[in-house]
N, CA, C and O atoms as CSV, one atom per row, in Angstrom:
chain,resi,resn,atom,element,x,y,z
A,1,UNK,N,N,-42.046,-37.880,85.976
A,1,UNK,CA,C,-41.615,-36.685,86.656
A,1,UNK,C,C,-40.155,-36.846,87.087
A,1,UNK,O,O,-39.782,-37.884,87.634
A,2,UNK,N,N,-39.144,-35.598,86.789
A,2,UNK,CA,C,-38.183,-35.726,87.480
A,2,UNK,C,C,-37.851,-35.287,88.647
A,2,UNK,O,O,-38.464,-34.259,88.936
A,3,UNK,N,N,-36.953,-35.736,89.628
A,3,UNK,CA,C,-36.862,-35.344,91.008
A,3,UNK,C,C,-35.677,-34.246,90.784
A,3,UNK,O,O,-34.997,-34.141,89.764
A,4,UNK,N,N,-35.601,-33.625,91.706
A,4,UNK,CA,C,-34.679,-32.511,91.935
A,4,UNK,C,C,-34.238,-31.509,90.821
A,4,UNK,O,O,-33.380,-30.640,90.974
A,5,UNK,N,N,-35.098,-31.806,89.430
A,5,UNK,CA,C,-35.196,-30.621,88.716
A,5,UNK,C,C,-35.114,-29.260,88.943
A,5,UNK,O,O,-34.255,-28.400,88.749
A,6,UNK,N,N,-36.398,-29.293,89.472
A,6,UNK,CA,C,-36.699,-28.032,90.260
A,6,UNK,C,C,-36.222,-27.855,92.034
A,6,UNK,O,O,-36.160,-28.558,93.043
A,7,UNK,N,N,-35.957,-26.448,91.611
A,7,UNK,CA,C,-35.627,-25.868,93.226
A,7,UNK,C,C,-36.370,-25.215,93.645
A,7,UNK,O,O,-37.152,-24.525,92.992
A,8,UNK,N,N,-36.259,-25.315,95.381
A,8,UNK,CA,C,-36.834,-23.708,96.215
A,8,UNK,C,C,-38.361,-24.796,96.416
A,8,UNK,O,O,-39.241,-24.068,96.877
A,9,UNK,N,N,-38.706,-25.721,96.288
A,9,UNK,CA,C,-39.999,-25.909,96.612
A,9,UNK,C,C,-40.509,-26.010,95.237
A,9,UNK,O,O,-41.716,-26.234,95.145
A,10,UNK,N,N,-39.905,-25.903,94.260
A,10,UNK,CA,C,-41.147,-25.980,93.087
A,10,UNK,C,C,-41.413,-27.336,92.815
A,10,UNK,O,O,-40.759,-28.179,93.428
A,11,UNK,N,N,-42.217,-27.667,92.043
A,11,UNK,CA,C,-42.978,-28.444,91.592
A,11,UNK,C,C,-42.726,-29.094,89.919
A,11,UNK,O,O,-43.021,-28.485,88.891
A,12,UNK,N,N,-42.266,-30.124,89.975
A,12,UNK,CA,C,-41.777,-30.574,88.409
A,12,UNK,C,C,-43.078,-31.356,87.272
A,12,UNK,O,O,-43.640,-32.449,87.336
A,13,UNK,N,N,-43.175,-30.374,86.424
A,13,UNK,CA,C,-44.044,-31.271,85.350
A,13,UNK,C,C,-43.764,-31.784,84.174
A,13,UNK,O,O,-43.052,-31.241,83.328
A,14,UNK,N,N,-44.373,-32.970,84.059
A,14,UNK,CA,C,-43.786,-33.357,82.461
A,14,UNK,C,C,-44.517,-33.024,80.939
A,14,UNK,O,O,-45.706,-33.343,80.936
A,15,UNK,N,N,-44.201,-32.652,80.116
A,15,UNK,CA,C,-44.932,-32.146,78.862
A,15,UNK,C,C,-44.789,-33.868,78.249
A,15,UNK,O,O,-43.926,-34.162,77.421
A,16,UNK,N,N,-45.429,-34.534,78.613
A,16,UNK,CA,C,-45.271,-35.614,77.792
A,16,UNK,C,C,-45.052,-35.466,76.087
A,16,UNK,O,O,-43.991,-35.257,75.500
A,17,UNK,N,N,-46.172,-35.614,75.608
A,17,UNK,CA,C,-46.186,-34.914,74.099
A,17,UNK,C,C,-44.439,-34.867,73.432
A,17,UNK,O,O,-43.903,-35.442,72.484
A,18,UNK,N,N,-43.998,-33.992,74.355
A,18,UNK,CA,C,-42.816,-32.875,73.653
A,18,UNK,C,C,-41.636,-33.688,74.492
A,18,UNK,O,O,-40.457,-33.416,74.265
A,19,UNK,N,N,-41.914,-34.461,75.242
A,19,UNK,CA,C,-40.507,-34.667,76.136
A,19,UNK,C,C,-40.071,-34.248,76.974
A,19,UNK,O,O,-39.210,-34.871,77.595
A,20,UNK,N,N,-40.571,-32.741,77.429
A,20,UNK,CA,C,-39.831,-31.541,78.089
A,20,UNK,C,C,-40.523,-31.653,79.698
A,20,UNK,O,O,-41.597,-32.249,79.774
A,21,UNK,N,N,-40.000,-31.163,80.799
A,21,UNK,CA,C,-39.655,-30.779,81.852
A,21,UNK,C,C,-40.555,-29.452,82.135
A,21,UNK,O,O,-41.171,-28.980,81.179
A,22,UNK,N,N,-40.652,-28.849,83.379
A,22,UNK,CA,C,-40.964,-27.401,83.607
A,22,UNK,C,C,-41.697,-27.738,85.037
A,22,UNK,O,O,-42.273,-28.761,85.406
A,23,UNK,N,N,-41.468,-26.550,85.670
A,23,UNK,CA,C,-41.866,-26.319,86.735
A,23,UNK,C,C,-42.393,-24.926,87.304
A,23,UNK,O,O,-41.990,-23.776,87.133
A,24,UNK,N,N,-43.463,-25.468,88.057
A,24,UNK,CA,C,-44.409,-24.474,88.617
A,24,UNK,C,C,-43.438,-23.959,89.949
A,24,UNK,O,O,-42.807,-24.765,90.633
A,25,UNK,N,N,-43.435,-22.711,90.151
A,25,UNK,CA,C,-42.451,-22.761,90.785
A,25,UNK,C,C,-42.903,-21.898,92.466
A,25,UNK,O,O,-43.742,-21.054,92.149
A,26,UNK,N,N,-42.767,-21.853,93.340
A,26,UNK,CA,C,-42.942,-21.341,94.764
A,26,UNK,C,C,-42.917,-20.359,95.086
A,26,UNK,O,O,-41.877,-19.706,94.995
A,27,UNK,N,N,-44.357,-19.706,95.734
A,27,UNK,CA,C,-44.276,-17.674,95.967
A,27,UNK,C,C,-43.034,-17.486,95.746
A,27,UNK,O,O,-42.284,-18.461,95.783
A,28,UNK,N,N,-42.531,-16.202,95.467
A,28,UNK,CA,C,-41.304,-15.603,95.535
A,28,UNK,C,C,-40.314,-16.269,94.277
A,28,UNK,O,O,-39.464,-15.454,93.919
A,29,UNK,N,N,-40.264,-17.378,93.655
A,29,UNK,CA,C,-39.040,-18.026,92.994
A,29,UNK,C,C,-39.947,-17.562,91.401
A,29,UNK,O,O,-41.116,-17.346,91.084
A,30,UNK,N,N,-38.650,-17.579,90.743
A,30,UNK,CA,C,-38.965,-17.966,89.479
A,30,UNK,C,C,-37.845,-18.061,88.425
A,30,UNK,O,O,-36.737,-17.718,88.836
A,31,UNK,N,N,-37.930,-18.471,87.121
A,31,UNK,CA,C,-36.879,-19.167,86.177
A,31,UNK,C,C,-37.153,-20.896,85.540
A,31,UNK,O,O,-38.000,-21.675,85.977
A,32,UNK,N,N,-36.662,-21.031,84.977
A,32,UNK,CA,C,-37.160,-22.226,84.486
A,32,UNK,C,C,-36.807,-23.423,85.436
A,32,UNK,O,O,-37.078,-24.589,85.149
A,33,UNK,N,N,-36.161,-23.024,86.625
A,33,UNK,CA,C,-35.612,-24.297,87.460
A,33,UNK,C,C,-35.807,-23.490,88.988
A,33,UNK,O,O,-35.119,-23.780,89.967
A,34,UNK,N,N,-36.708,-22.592,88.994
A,34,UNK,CA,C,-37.065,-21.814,90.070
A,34,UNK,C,C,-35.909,-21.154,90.977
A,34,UNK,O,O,-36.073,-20.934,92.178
A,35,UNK,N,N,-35.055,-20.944,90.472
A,35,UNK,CA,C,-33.741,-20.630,90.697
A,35,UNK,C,C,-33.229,-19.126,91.080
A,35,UNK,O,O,-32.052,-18.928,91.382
A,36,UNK,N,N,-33.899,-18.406,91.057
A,36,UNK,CA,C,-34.211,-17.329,90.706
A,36,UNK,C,C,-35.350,-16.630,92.126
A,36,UNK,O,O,-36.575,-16.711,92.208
A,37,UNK,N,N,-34.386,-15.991,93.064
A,37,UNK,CA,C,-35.561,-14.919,93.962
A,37,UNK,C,C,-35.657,-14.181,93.465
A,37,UNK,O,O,-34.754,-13.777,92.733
A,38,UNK,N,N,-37.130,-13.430,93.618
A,38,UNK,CA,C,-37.998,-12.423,93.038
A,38,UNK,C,C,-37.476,-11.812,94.483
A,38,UNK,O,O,-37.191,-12.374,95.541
A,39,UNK,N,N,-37.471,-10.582,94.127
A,39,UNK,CA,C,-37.142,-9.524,94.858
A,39,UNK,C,C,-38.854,-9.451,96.053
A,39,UNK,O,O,-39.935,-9.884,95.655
A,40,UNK,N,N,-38.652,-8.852,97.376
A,40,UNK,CA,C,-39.446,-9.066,97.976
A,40,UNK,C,C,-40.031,-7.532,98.170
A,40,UNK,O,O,-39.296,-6.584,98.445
A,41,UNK,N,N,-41.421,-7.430,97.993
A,41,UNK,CA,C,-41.916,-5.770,98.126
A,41,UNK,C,C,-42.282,-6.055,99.639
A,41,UNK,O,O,-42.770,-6.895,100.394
A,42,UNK,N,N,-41.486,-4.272,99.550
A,42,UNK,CA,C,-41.375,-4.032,101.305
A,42,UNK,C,C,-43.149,-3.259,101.382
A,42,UNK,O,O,-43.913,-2.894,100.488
A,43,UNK,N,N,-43.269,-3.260,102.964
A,43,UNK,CA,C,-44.544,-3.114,102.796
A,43,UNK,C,C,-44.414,-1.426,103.625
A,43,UNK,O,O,-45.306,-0.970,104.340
A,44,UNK,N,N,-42.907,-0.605,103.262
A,44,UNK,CA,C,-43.060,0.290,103.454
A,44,UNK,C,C,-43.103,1.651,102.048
A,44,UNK,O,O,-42.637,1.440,100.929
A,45,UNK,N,N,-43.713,2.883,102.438
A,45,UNK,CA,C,-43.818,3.626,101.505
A,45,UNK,C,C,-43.104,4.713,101.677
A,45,UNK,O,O,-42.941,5.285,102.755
A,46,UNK,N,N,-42.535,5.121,100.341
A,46,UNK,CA,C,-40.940,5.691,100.590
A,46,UNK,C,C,-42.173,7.461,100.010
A,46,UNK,O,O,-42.746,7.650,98.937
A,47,UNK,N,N,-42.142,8.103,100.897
A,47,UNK,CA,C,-42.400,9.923,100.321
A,47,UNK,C,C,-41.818,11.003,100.481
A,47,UNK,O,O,-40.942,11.056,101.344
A,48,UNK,N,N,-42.063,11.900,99.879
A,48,UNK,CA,C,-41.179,13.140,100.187
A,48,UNK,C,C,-41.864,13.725,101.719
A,48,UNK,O,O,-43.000,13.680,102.190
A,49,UNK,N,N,-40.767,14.194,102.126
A,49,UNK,CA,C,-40.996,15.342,103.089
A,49,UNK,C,C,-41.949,16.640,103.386
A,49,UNK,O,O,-41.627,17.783,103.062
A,50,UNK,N,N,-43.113,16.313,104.019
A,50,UNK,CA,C,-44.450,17.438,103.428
A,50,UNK,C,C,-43.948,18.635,104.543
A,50,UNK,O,O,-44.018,18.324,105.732
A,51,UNK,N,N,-43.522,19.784,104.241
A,51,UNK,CA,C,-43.064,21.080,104.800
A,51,UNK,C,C,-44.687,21.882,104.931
A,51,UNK,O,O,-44.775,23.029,105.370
């Protein structure tokens, strides 16, 4: 496993087999190096104006 691969809290795995790297990555993050915030859903609801 490598250290500090991954960011934000993720989690680094190794594909032995293949050589390769990857990480599981932490609510909210994502990208191949968890690098990446996911936009956060608001928990409000946007409506029209009922006349």
């Amino acid at each position: 496993m490598r250290t500090n691969f991954c960011s934000n809290g993720g989690t680094c795995h190794a594909e032995v087999t293949m050589g390769e790297y990857y990480c599981i990555c932490a609510p909210g993050y994502s990208g191949e190096k968890c690098d990446i915030k996911e936009p956060s859903h608001s928990k409000f609801l946007l409506a029209d104006k009922i006349e």
